[in-house]
N, C-alpha and C positions, 0 to 999 in steps of 0.2 A: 853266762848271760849272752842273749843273740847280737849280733853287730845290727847296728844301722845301717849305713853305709858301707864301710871298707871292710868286708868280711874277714880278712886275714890279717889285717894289721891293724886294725883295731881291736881283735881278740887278743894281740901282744903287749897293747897299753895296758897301765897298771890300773887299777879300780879307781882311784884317786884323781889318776887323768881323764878316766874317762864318765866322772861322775861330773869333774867341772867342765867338760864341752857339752854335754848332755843339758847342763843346768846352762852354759852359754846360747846353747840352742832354743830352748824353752824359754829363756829370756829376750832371744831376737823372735823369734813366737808373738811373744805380748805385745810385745812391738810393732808388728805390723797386725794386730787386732786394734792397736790404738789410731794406727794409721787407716787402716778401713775404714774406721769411725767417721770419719768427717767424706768421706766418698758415699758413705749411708745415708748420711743425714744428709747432704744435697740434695740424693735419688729421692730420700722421706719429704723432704722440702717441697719438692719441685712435685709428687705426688699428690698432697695435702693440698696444695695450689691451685690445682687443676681446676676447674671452672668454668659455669656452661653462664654465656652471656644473653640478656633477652632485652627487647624494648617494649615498654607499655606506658599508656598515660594517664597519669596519676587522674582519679575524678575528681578532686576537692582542686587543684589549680589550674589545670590543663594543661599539664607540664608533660612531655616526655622524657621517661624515666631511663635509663638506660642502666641494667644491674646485671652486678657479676656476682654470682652465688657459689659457691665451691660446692663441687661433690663429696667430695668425705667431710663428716662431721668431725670437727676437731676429736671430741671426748674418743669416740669410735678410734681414732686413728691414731691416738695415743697409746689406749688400751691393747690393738692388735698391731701394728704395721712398727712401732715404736721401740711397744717392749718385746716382739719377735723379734726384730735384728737386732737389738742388743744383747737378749738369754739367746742367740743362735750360737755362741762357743760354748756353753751350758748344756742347752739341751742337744748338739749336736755331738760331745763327748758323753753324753749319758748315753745316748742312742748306740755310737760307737761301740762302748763300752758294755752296754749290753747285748749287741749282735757279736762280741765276742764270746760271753758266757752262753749263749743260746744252751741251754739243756744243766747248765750246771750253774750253783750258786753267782747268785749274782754280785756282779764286781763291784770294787770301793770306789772307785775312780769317779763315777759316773753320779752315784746319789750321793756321795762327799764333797762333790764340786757344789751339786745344787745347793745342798745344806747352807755351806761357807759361802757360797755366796751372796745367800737370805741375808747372816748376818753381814757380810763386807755392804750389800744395799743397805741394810737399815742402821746403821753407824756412819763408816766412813762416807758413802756419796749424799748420804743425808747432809752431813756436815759440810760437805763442798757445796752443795745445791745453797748452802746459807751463806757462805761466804764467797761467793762465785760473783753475783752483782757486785756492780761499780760502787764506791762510795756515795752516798747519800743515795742510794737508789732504790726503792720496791720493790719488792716482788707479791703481788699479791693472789691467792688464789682466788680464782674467778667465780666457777661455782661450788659451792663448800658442796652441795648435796652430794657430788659426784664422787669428789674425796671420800665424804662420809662412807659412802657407801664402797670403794674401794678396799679401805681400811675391816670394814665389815667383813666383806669378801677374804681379803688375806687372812683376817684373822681365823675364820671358817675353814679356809684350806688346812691351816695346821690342824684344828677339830676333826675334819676329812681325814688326814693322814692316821691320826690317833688310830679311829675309829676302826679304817680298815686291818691297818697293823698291830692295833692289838687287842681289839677289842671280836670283831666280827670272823677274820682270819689271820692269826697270830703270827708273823716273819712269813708271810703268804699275800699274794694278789692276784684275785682270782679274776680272770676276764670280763667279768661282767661289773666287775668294782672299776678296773683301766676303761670302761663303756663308761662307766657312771661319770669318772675322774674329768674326763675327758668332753663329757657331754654338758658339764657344769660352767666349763669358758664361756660358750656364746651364751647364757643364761646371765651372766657377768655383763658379757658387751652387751643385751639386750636391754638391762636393767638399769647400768650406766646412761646409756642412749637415753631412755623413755624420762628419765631424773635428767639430764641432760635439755630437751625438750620439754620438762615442766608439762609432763599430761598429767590433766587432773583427775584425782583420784588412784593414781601409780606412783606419782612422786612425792618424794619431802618437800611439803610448803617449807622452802628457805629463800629467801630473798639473794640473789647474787651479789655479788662485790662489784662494785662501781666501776674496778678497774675498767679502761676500754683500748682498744688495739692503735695501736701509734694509726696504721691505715686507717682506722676509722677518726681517726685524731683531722688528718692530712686532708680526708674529705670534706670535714667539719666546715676547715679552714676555708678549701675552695669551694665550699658554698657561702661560706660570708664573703670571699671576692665576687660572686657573680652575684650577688642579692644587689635586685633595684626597686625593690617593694615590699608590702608587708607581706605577699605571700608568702615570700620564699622565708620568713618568719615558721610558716606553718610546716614547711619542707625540711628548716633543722630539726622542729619536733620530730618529725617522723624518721629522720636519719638517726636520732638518739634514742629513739624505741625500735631499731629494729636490731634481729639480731646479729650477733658478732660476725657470723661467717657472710656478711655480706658486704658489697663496696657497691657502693649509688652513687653515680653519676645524672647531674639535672640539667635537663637544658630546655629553655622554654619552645614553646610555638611556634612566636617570633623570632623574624630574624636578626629586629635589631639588639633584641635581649642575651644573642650569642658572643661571649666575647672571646679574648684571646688566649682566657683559661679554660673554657668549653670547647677550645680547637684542639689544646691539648688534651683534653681527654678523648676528645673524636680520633685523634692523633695514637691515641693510648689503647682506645678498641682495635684501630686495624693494625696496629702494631700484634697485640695478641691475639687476634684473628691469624694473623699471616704465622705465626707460630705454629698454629695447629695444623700447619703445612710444613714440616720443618722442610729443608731440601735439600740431596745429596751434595751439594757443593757446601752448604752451612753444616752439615754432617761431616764432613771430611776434615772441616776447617778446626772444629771444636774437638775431633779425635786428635788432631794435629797439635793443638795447643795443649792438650791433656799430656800427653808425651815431651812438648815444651817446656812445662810447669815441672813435671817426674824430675825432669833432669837440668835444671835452672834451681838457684836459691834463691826462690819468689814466692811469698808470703801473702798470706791475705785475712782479715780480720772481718766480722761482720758479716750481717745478711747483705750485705749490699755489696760484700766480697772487695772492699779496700784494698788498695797495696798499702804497704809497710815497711819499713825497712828493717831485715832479720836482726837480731841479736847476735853474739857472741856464738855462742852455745847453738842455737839454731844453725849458725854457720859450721860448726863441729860434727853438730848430729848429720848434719846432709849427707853427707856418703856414708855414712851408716844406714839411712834409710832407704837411701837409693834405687835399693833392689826393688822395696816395694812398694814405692812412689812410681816407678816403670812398671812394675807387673799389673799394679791395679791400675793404671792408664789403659789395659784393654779392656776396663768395664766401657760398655756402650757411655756416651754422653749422656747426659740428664735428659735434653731437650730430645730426644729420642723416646716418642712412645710416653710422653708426660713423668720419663724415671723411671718406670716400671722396666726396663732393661736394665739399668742400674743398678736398680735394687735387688733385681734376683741376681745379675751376677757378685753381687757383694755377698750376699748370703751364700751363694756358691765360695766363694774365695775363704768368708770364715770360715764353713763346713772343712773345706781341703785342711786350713791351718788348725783347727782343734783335731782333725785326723794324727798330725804331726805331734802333737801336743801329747796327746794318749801314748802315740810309739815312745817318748822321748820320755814319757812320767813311769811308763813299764821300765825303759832301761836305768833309768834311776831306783826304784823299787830295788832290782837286781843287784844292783854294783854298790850300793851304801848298806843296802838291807831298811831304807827306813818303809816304814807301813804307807800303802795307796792309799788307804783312810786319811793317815797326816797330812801328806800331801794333797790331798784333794780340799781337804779342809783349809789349811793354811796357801799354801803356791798355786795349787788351779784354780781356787776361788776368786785370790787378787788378781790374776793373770787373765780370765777369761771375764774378769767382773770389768776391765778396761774399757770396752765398749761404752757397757752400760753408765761408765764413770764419766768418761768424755761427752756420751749423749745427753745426760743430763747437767752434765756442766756448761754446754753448748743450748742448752734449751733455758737454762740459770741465768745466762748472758744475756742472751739476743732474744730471745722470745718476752715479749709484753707482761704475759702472765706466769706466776709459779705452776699453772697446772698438767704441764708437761710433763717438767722435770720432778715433780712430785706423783703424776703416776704411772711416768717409767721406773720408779723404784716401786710403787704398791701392785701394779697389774704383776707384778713378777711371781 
């Protein structure tokens, strides 16, 4: 069997020894796939957020309105940007795995992970995503039509799969089936989208679930602080019919109707204004602290990023993770580029570590003799399904609605 590492003295350890460093190895692996997790979802975070601001005055009170609308459509950016970084150690050792085999039968490794991992999402992270909320807490999905139609979608792909495998080209795929396979995703996001948006005549008349975003909760509020008449009556209604991805800020004409809660939001636009400038001294400072954080045992809970103070066990694991709480501290900062740095170098970082993954499931293969098929089914599926477990355990928590964390397991 070929060495890893130590060419010559590891060819001298016994099979035995060198099946449990191999499977030690593979196991600090999953580990910093689970540690990526939460440097992903920041980058995803702080992406989804991104927001073009406009002012205009309303014609029914003559109020100036001043609104932040996000550019990505939630459903959209759950469907692709969500559940790509999460199946990125998936389809990144499938890829692997078959620019290994280029020209000869195609390898286990790489369609055994996918397999095993279908089912590890639809059991085991189903089941966390339910028991993930707080006591007494909700989670409710926002718009069923979108689910419906996701559910749809998965279910087809396995019909897909059938079809090409054994029905039309039998243990064969022929390029123009990988064209079709492949061309069916944004037919997906499209479809999503247009059910998403309630265009008529494209989508399912379903009425949405009442749930509403804690943000839209919190503006609610500070429009009942600044109400001094019955207009601003007519300004709730329209802040509770519009939709989700939006945050309204009102501030009247006058100047004496402006109070010390409409400073804070004036407060609140140049504040995010001046973001979209970030600046090499705030860029220095935030890499600074990122490398702070790697190597400190400092905690933090929540979208609002809380301290806390570690447990036990959190205090044990820290040098254990150390490595790569330091190595991914050279992902660029969030506030860099709206994430979009982030984010590909975290997809870069899990592509490197399912690289390792593959070498390390080969020299196991060799040294116990068990099947790449077993493996890939049972150990690459849990190990690389990590991501996706933590991201939707993370979207189960903190996120308003179930509809994250329910179709990061179905877009898969």
């Amino acid at each position: 069997c070929p060495s890893l590492l130590l060419t010559q003295e590891e060819q001298r350890w016994r099979f035995g020894t060198r099946a449990f460093a191999y499977c030690l190895g593979l196991a600090y692996c999953f580990l910093g796939l689970a540690v990526i997790t939460r440097v992903y979802m920041r980058a995803l975070d702080s992406i989804v957020r991104h927001s073009r601001k406009s002012v205009h005055r309303d014609p029914i009170t003559g109020l100036r309105i001043f609104s932040e609308r996000r550019i990505w459509n939630p459903t959209v950016a759950d469907i692709t940007l969500l559940a790509l970084g999460t199946c990125a150690p998936q389809v990144s050792l499938a890829v692997i795995d078959a620019f290994q085999h280029i020209g000869q039968t195609s390898g286990k490794l790489g369609a055994g992970t996918l397999l095993g991992s279908t089912a590890f999402n639809l059991f085991l992270i189903l089941a966390v995503c339910v028991v993930a909320p707080k006591r007494f807490q909700t989670k409710s999905i926002r718009n069923v039509g979108v689910y419906i139609i996701e559910v749809v979608w998965s279910f087809w792909a396995y019909v897909w799969l059938f079809l090409i495998l054994e029905i039309w080209t039998p243990n064969e795929i022929t390029l123009w089936e990988a064209v079709l396979t492949v061309a069916q995703f944004p037919l997906l996001v499209l479809h999503a989208y247009v059910q998403d948006r309630n265009w008529k005549y494209l989508s399912i008349p379903l009425r949405e679930s009442d749930a509403i975003e804690s943000s839209d909760m919190n503006n609610l509020h500070e429009l009942a602080n600044v109400s001094r008449s019955s207009k601003f009556a007519a300004m709730r209604e329209l802040v509770a019919t519009r939709p989700h991805n939006f945050r309204l800020f009102f501030f009247s004409s006058r100047a004496e109707d402006v109070d010390t809660s409409s400073r804070d939001n004036f407060a609140f636009l140049r504040e995010g204004a001046e973001t979209e400038h970030f600046s090499w001294k705030a860029l220095g400072t935030a890499w600074k602290n990122q490398f702070y954080d790697a190597m400190t045992v400092s905690f933090f809970e929540g979208r609002g990023q809380r301290k806390r103070t570690p447990s036990t066990l959190q205090l044990l694991l820290h040098p254990i993770v150390s490595y790569w709480k330091v190595s991914f501290a050279f992902i660029p900062p969030v506030q860099l580029l709206h994430g979009w740095l982030a984010f590909l170098g975290s997809i870069c970082f899990i592509t490197w570590i399912s690289y390792v993954v593959v070498a390390l499931s080969n020299r196991i293969n060799c040294v116990t003799g068990i099947s790449s098929y077993v493996l890939a089914l049972t150990v690459l599926a849990a190990g690389t399904s990590l991501p996706n477990l933590m991201a939707s355990k993370i979207a189960a928590e903190e996120y308003d609605t179930a509809d994250s964390a329910i179709a990061n397991i179905n877009a898969r």
